[in-house]
C-alpha positions as CSV (number, residue, x, y, z in Angstrom):
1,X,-16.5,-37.5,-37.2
2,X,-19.1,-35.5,-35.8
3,X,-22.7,-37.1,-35.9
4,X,-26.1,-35.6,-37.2
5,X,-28.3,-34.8,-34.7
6,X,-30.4,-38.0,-34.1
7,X,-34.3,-35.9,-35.1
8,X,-32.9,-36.0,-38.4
9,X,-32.7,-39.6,-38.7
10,X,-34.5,-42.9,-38.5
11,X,-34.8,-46.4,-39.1
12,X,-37.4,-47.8,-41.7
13,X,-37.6,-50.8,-44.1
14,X,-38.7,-51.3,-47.8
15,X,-40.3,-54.9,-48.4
16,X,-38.4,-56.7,-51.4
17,X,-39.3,-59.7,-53.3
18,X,-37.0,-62.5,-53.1
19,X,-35.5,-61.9,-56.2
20,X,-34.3,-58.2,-56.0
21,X,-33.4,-59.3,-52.2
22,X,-30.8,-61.3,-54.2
23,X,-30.0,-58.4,-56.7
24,X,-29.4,-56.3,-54.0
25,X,-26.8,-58.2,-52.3
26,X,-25.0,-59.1,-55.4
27,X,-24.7,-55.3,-56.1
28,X,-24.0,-54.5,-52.9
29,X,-20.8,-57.7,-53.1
30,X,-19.9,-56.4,-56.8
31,X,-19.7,-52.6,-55.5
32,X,-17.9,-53.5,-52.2
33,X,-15.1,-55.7,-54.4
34,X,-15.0,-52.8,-56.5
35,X,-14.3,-50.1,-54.0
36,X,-11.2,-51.8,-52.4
37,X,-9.5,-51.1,-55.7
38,X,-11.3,-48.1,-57.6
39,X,-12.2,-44.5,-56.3
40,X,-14.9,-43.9,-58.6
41,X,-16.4,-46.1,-62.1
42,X,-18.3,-42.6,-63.4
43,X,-17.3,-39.9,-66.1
44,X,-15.4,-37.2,-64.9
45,X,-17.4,-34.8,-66.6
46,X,-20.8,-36.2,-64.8
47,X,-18.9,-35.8,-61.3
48,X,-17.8,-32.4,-61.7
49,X,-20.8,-30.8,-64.1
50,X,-23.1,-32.3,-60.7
51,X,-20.5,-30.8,-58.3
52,X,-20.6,-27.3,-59.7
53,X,-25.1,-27.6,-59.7
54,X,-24.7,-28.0,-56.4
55,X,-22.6,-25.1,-55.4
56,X,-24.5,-23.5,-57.8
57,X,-27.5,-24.2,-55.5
58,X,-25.5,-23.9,-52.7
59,X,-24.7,-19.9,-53.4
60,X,-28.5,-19.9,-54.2
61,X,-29.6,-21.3,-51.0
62,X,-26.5,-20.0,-48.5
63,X,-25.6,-21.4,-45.3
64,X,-26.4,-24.5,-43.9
65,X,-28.4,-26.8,-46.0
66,X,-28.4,-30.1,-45.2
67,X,-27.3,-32.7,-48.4
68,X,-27.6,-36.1,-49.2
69,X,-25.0,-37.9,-52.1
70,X,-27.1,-40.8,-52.6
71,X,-24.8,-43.9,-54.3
72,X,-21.8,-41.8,-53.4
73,X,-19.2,-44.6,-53.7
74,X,-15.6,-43.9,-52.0
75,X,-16.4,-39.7,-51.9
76,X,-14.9,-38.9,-55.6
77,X,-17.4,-36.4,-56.1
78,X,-16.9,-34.5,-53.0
79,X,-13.3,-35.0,-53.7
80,X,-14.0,-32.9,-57.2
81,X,-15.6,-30.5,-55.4
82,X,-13.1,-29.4,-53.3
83,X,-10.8,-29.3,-55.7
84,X,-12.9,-27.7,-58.0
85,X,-13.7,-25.1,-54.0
86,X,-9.8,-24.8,-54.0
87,X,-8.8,-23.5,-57.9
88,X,-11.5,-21.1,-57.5
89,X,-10.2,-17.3,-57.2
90,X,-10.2,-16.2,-54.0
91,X,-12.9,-14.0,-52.6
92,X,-14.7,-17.1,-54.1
93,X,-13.0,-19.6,-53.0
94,X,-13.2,-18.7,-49.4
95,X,-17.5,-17.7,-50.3
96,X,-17.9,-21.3,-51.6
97,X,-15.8,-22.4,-48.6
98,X,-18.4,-21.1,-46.3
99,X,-21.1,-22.3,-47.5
100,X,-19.9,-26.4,-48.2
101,X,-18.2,-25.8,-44.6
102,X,-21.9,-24.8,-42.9
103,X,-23.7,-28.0,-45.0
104,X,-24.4,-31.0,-42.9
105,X,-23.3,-33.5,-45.5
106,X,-24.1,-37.3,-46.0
107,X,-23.0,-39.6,-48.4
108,X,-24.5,-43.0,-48.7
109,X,-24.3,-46.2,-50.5
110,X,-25.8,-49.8,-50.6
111,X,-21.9,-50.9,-50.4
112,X,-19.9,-51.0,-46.5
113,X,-17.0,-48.7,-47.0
114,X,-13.7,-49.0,-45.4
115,X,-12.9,-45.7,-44.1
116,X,-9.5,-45.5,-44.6
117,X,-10.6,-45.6,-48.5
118,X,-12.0,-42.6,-47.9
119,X,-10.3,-39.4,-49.3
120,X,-8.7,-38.0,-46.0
121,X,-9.8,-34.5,-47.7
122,X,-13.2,-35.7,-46.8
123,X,-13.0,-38.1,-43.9
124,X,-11.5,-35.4,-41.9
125,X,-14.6,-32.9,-42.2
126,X,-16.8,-33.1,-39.3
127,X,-20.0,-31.9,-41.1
128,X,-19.6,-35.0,-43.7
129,X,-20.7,-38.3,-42.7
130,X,-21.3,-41.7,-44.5
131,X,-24.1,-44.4,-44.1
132,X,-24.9,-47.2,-45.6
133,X,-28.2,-46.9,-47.0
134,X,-30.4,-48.4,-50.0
135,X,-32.4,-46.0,-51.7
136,X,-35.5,-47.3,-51.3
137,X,-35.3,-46.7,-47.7
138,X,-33.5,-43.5,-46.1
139,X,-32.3,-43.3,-42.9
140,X,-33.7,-39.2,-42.9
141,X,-36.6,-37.7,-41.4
142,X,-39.6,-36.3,-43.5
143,X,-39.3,-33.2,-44.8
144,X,-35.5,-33.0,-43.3
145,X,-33.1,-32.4,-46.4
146,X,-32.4,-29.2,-48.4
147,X,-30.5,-31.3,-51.3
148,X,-30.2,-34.4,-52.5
149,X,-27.9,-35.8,-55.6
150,X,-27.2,-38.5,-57.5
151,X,-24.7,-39.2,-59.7
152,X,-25.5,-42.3,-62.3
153,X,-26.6,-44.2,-59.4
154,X,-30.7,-43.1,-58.8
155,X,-31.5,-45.1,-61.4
156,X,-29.7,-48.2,-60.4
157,X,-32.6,-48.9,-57.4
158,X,-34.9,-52.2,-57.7
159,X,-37.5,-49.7,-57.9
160,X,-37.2,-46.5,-59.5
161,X,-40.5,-45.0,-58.7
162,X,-39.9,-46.2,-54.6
163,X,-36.9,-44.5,-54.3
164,X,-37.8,-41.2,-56.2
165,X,-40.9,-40.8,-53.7
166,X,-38.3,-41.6,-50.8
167,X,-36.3,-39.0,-51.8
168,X,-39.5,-36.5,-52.3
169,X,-40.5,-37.5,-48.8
170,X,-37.2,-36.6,-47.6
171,X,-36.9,-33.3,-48.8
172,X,-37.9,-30.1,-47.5
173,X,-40.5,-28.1,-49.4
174,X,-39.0,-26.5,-52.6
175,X,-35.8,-28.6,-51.7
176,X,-34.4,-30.1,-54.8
177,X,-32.9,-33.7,-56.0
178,X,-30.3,-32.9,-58.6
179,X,-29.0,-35.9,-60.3
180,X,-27.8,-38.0,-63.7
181,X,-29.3,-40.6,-64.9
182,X,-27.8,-42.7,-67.2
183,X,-28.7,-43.1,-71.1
184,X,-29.9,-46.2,-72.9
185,X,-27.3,-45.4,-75.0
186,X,-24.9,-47.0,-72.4
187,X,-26.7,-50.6,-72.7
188,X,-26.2,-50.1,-76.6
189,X,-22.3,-49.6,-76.3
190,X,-22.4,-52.6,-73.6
191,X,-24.0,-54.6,-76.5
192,X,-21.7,-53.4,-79.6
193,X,-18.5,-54.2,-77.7
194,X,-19.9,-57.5,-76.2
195,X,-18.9,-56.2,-72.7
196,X,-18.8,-58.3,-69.8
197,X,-20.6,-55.9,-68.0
198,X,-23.7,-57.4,-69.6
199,X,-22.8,-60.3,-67.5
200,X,-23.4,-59.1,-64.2
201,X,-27.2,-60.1,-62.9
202,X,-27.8,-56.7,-61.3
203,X,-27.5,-55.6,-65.4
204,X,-29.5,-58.1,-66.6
205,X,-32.2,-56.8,-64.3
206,X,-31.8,-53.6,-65.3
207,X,-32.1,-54.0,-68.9
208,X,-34.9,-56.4,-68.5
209,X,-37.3,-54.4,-66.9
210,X,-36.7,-51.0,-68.5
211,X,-35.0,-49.0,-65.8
212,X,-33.3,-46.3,-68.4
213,X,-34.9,-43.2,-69.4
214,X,-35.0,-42.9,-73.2
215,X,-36.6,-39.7,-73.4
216,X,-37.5,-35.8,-71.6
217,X,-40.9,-37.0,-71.9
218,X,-40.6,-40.4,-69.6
219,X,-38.3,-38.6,-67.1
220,X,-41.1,-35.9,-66.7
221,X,-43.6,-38.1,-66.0
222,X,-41.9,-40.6,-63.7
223,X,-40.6,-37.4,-61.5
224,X,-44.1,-35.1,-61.3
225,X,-45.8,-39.0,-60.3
226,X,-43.1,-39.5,-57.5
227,X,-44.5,-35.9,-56.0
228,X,-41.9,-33.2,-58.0
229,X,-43.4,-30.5,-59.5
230,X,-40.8,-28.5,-61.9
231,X,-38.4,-30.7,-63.3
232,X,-35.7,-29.5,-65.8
233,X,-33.6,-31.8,-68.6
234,X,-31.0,-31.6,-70.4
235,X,-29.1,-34.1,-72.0
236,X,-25.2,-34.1,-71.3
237,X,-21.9,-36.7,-72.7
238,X,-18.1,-36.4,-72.4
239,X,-18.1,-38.2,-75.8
240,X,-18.3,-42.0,-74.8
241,X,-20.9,-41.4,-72.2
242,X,-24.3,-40.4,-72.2
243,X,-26.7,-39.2,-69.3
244,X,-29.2,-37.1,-68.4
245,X,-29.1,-34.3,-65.9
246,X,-32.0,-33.4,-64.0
247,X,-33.2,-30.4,-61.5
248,X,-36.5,-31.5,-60.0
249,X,-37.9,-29.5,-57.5
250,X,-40.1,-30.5,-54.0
């Protein structure tokens, strides 16, 4: 796989307390078990409505952006994409083709892939490449991204308001983070049906110290603070699931 070229990276470190030093490697252990077995743990309908913003964004923006998946997991979202790139008619098809073919793509995660559990639909692309990579501290460049996204995953980090300025920092100006975020209302149905999700200590932190969004109004706030300065919400669910999805602009 063809590498980035090295200006567009570097090597920094976030400082952690003890405690989400330890919450950080038991996510990291939980997510790497997980991957040996499962492709992707998100709603469908999260993957592919974030898949088709980004082409959207894509076709607004035209060749050669540079992109960052940021808790990608094993590639199911680029996987949706493509397929989503391949059932389009064809004069589109081959447009949207062009442009996701120009991108410099990464995908990262806190979790060491195998990659052989890779889709080979995306392993075999030279213009996408995977690191492993917390979001509190990104292996890109200042002011070196076009796009970043997220898929029920931004909101995961130790620190929410660390990672949304690292991603700011990253970011060209006007580039754009598109992401979901996930809804209390997840934590509720954890609750309800006594889940042993609840279980897991990575969880427990979460719910302890507030890390979901419960309204348009804290989501605002938390992005214009981290340095965004339009941000747009809307509120999305497949049914069982609820998250927010959010366009917030450098």
């Amino acid at each position: 796989m063809q590498l980035m070229p090295a200006k567009i990276l570097f090597t920094s470190t976030s400082s952690m307390s003890t405690t989400q030093s330890v919450l950080q490697r038991e996510l990291t252990t939980h997510y790497e078990k997980l991957y040996q077995d499962t492709l992707s743990d998100s709603p469908r309908k999260s993957r592919f409505s974030l898949a088709n913003t980004l082409l959207c964004e894509l076709d607004r923006r035209g060749t050669g952006s540079i992109i960052i998946n940021l808790g990608a997991g094993r590639q199911q979202l680029e996987l949706d994409m493509i397929h989503m790139i391949n059932a389009a008619p064809v004069n589109e098809r081959n447009h949207l083709k062009r442009l996701f073919n120009s991108s410099k793509y990464f995908t990262t995660d806190v979790a060491t892939l195998n990659p052989r559990k890779l889709p080979w639909q995306i392993r075999s692309r030279e213009n996408v490449r995977h690191i492993r990579n917390a979001h509190q501290s990104l292996a890109f460049a200042t002011e070196s991204v076009d796009i970043a996204i997220s898929n029920l995953s931004l909101d995961f980090a130790l620190d929410k308001m660390v990672a949304l300025r690292e991603v700011n920092r990253v970011l060209k100006e006007r580039g754009c983070l598109l992401v979901n975020l996930h809804h209390p209302r997840l934590i509720k149905h954890f609750i309800q049906t006594r889940s042993k999700v609840l279980e897991h200590p990575f969880i427990q932190y979460v719910m302890g110290n507030k890390h979901f969004y419960n309204n348009e109004e804290e989501i605002n706030g938390c992005f214009r603070a981290a340095g965004f300065c339009d941000v747009y919400i809307t509120l999305e669910t497949d049914g069982l699931d609820n998250w927010w999805q959010v366009k917030a602009i450098k």
